[in-house]
mmCIF file of the C-alpha atoms, coordinates in Angstrom:
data_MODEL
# 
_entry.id   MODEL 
# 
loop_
_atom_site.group_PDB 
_atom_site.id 
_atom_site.type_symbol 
_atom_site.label_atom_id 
_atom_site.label_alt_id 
_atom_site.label_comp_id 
_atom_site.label_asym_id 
_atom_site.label_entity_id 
_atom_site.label_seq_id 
_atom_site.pdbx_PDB_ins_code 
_atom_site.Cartn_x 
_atom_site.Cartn_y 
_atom_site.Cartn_z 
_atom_site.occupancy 
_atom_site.B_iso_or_equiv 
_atom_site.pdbx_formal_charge 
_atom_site.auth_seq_id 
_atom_site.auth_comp_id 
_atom_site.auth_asym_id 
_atom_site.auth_atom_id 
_atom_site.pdbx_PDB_model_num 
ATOM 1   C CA . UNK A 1 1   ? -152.897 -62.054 160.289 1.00 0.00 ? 1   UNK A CA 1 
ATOM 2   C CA . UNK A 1 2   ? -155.590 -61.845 157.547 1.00 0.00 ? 2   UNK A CA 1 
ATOM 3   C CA . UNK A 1 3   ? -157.876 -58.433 157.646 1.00 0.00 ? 3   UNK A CA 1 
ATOM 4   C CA . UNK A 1 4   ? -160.515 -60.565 159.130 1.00 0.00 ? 4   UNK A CA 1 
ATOM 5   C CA . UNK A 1 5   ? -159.026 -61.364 162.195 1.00 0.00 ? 5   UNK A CA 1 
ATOM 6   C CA . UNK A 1 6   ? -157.293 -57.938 162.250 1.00 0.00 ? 6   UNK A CA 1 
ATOM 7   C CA . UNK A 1 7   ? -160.431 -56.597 162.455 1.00 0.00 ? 7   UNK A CA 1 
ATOM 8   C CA . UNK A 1 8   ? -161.401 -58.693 165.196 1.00 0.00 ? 8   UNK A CA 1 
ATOM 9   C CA . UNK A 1 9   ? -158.561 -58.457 167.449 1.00 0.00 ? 9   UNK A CA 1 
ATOM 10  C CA . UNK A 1 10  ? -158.426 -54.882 167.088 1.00 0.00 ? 10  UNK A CA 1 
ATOM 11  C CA . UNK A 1 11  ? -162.324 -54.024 167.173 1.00 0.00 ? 11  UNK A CA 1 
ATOM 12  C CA . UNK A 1 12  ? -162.324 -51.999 164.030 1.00 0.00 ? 12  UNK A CA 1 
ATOM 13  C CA . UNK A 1 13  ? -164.122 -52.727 161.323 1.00 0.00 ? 13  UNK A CA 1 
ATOM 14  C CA . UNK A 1 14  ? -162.597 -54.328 157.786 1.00 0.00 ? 14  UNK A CA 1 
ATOM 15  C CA . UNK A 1 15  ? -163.597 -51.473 156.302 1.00 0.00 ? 15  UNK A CA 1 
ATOM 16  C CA . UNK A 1 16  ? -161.877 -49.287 158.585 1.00 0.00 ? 16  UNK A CA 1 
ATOM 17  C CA . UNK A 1 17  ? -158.778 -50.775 158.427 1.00 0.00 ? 17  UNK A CA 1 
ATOM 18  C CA . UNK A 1 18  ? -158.937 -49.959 154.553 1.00 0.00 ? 18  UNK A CA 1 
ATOM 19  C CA . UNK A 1 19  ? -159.660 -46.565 154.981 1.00 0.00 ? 19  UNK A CA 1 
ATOM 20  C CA . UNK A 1 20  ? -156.888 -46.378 157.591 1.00 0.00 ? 20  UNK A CA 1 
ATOM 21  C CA . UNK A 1 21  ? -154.260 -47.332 154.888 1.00 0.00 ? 21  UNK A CA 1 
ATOM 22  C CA . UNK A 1 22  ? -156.257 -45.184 152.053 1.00 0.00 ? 22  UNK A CA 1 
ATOM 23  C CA . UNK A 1 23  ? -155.456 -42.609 154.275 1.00 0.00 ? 23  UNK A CA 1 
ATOM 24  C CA . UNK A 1 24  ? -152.076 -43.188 155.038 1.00 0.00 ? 24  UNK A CA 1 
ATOM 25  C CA . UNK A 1 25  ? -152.214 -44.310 158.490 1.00 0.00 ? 25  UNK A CA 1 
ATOM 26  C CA . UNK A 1 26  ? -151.553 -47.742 158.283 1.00 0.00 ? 26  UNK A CA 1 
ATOM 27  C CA . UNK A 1 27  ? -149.005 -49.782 155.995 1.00 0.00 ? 27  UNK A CA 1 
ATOM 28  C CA . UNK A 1 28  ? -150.048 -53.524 156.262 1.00 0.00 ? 28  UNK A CA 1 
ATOM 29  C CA . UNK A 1 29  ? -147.833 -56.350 154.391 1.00 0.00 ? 29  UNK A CA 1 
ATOM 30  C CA . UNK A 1 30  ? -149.001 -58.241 152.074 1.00 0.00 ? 30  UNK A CA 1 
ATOM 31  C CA . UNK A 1 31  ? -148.973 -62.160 151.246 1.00 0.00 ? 31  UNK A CA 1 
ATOM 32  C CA . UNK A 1 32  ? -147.488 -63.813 148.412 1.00 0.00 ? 32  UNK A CA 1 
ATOM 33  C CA . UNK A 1 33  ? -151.366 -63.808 147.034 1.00 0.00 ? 33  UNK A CA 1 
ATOM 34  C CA . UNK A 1 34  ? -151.975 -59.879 147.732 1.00 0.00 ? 34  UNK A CA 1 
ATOM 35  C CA . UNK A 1 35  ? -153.777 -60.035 150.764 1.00 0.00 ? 35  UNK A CA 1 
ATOM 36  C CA . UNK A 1 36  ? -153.562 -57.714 153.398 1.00 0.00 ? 36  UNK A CA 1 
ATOM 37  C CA . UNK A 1 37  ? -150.936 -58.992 156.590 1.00 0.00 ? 37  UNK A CA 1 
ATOM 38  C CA . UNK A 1 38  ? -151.515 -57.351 159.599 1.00 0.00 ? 38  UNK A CA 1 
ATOM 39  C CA . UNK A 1 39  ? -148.914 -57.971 162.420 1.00 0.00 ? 39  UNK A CA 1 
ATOM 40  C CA . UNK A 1 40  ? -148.883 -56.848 165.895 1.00 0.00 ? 40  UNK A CA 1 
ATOM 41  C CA . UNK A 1 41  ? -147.639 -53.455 165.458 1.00 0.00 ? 41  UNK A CA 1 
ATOM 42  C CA . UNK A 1 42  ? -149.846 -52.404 162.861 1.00 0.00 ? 42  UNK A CA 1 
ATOM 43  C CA . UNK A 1 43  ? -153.123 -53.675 165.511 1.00 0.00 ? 43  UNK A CA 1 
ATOM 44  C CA . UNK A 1 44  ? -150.861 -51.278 167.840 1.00 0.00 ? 44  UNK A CA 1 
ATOM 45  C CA . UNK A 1 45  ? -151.025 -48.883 166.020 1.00 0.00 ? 45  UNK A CA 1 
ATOM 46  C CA . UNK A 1 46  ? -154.995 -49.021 165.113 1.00 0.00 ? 46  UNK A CA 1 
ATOM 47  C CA . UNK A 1 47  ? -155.684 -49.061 168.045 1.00 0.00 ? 47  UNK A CA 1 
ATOM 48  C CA . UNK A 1 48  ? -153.194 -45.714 168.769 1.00 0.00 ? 48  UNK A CA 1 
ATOM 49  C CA . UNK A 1 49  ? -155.640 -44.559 165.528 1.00 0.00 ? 49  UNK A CA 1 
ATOM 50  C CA . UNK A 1 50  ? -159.437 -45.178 167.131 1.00 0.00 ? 50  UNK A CA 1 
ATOM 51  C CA . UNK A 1 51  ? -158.250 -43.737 170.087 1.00 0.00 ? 51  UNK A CA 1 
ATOM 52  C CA . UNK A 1 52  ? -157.466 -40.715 168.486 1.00 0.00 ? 52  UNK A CA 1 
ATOM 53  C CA . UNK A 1 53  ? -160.249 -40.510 165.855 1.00 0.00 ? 53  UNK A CA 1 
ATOM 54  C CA . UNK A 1 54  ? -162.810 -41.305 168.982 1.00 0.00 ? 54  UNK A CA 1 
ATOM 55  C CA . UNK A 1 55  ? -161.324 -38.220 171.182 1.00 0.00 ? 55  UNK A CA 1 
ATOM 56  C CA . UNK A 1 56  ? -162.168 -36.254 167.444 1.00 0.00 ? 56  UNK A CA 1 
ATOM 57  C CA . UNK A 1 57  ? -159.577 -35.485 166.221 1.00 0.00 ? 57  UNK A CA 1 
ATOM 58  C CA . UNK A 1 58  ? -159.466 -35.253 162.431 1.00 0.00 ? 58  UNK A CA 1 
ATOM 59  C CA . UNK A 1 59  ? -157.292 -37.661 160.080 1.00 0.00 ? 59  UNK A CA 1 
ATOM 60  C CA . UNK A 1 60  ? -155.146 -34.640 158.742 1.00 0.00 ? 60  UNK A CA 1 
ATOM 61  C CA . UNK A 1 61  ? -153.944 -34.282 162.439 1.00 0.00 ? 61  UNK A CA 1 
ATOM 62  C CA . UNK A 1 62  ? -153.583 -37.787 163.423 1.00 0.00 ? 62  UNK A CA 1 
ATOM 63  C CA . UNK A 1 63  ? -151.479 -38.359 160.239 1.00 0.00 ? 63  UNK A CA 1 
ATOM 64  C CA . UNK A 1 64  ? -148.957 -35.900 160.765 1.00 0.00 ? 64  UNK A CA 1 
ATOM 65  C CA . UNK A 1 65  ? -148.529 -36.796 165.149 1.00 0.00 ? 65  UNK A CA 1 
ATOM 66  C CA . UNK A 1 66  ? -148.929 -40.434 164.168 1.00 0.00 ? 66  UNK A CA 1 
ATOM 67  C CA . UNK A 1 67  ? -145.305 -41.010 163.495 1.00 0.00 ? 67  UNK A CA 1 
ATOM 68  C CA . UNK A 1 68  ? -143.595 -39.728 166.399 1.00 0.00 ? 68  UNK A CA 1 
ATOM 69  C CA . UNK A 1 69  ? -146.247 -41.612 168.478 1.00 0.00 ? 69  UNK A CA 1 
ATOM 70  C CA . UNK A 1 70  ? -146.297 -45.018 167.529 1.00 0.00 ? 70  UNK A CA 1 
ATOM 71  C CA . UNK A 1 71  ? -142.369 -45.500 165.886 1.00 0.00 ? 71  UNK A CA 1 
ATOM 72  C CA . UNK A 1 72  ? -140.259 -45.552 169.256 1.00 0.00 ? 72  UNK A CA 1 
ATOM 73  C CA . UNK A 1 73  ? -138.114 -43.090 168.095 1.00 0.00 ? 73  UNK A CA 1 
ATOM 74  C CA . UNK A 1 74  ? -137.737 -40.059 170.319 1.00 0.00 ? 74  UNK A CA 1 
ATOM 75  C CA . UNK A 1 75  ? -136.035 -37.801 167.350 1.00 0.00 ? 75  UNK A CA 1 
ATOM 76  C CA . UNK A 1 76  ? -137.495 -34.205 167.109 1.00 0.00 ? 76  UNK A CA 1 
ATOM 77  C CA . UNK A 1 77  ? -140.509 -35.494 169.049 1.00 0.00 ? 77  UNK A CA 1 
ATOM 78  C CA . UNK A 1 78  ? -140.400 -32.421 171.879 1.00 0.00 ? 78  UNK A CA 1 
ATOM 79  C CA . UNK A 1 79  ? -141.087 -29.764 168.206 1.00 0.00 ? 79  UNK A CA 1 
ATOM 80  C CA . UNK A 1 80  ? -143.496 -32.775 167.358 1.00 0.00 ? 80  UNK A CA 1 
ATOM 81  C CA . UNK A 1 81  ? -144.996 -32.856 170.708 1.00 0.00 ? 81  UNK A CA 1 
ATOM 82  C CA . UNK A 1 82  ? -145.555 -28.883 171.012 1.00 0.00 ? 82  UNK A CA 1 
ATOM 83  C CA . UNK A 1 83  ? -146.557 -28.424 167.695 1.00 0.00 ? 83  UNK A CA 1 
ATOM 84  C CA . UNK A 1 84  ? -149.513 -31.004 168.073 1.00 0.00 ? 84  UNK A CA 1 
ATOM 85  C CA . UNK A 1 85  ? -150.716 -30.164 171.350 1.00 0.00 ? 85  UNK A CA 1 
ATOM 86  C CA . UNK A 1 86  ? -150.707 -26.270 169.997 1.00 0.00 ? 86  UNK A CA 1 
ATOM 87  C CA . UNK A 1 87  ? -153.085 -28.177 167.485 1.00 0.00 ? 87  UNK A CA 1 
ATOM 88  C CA . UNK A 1 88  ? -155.085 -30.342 170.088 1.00 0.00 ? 88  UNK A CA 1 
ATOM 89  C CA . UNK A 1 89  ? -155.839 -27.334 171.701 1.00 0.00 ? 89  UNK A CA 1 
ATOM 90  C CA . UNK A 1 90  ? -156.709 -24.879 169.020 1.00 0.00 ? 90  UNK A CA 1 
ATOM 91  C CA . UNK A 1 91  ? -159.536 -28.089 167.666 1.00 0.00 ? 91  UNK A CA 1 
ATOM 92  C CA . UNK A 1 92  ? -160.296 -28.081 171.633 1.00 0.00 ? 92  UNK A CA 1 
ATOM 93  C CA . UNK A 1 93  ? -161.034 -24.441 171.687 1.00 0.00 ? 93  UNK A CA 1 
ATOM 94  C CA . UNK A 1 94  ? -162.846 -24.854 168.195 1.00 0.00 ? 94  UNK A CA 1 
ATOM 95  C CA . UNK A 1 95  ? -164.884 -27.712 169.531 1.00 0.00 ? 95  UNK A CA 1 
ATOM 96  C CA . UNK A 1 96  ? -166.028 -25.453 172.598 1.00 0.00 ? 96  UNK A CA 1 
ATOM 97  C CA . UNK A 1 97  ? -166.795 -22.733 170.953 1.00 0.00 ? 97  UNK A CA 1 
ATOM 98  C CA . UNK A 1 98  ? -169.172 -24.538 168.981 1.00 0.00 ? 98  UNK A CA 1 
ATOM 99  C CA . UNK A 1 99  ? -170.540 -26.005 172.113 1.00 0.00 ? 99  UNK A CA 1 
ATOM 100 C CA . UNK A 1 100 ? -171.174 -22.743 173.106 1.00 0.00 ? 100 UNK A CA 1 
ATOM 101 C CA . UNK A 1 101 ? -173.471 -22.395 170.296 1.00 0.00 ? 101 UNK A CA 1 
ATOM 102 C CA . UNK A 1 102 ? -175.440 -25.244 170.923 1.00 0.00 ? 102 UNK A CA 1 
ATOM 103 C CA . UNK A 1 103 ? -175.720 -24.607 173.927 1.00 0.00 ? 103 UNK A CA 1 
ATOM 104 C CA . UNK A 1 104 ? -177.461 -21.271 173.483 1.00 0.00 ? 104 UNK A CA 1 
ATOM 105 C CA . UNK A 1 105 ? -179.737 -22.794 170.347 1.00 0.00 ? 105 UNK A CA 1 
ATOM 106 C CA . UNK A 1 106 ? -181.050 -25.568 172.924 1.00 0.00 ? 106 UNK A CA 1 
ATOM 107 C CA . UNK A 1 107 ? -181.719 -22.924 175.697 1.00 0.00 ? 107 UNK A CA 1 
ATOM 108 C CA . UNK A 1 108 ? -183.717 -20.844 173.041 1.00 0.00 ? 108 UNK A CA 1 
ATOM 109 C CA . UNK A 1 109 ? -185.273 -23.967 171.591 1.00 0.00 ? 109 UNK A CA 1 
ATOM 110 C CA . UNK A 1 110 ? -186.309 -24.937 175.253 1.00 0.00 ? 110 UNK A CA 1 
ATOM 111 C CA . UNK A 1 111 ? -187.818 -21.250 175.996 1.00 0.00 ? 111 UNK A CA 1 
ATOM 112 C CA . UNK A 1 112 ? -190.004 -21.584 173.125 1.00 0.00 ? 112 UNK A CA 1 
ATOM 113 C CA . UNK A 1 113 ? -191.253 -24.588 173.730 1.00 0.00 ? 113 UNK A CA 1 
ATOM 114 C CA . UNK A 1 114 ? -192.205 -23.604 177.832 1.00 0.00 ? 114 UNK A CA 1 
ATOM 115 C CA . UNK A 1 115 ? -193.617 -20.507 176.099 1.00 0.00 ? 115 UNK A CA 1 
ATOM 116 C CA . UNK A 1 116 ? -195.581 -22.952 173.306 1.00 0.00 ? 116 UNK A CA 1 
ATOM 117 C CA . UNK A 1 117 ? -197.019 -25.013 175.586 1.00 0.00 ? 117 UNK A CA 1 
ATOM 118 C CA . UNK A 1 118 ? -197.791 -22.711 178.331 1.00 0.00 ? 118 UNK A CA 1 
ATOM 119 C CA . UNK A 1 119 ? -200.037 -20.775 176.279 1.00 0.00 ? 119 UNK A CA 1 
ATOM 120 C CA . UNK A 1 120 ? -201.304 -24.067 173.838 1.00 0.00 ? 120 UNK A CA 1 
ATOM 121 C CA . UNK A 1 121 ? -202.733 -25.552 177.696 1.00 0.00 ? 121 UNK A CA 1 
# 
């Protein structure tokens, strides 16, 4: 199928499916004319791709899991496996700790403004 309807069976924009294969993720055909073919393993595998991308994990990581999750082979996928959820979880722990952050610059944010407007009233 054409990138248009790619795009629409999948829910990801044209543009995203370029990026995908800029990146590395993605390896559509192509027609005799040069366009883009996707076929129903490559929309699998998008869709393996947003999944990822919306849980936030960045490219770099999805590239190098990618493989072992969406080829059906099962070779050297337990070193694979451990090696990426080590990763998973040191982004997770990342991620949290930055929370954390937040978290304390909205609680300050929100005592100044009680203290602002108690004594603007």
């Amino acid at each position: 199928m054409k990138i248009g309807e790619a795009s629409r069976v999948s829910g990801v924009s044209a543009r995203s499916l370029r990026h995908y294969e800029d990146e590395g993720l993605i390896v559509p055909g192509r027609f005799g004319n040069g366009f883009r073919d996707y076929c129903q393993s490559t929309i699998d595998r998008v869709l393996v791709i947003r999944s990822l991308l919306e849980s936030g994990l960045p490219v770099r990581l999805i590239r190098d899991v990618l493989p072992s999750l969406t080829d059906g082979s099962h070779a050297g996928a337990d070193a694979v496996c451990t090696e990426f959820l080590h990763e998973v979880q040191s982004y997770r722990d990342r991620l949290a700790a930055r929370i954390a952050v937040l978290s304390d610059q909205q609680a300050a944010l929100d005592a100044y403004l009680r203290e602002a407007r108690g004594t603007d009233l």
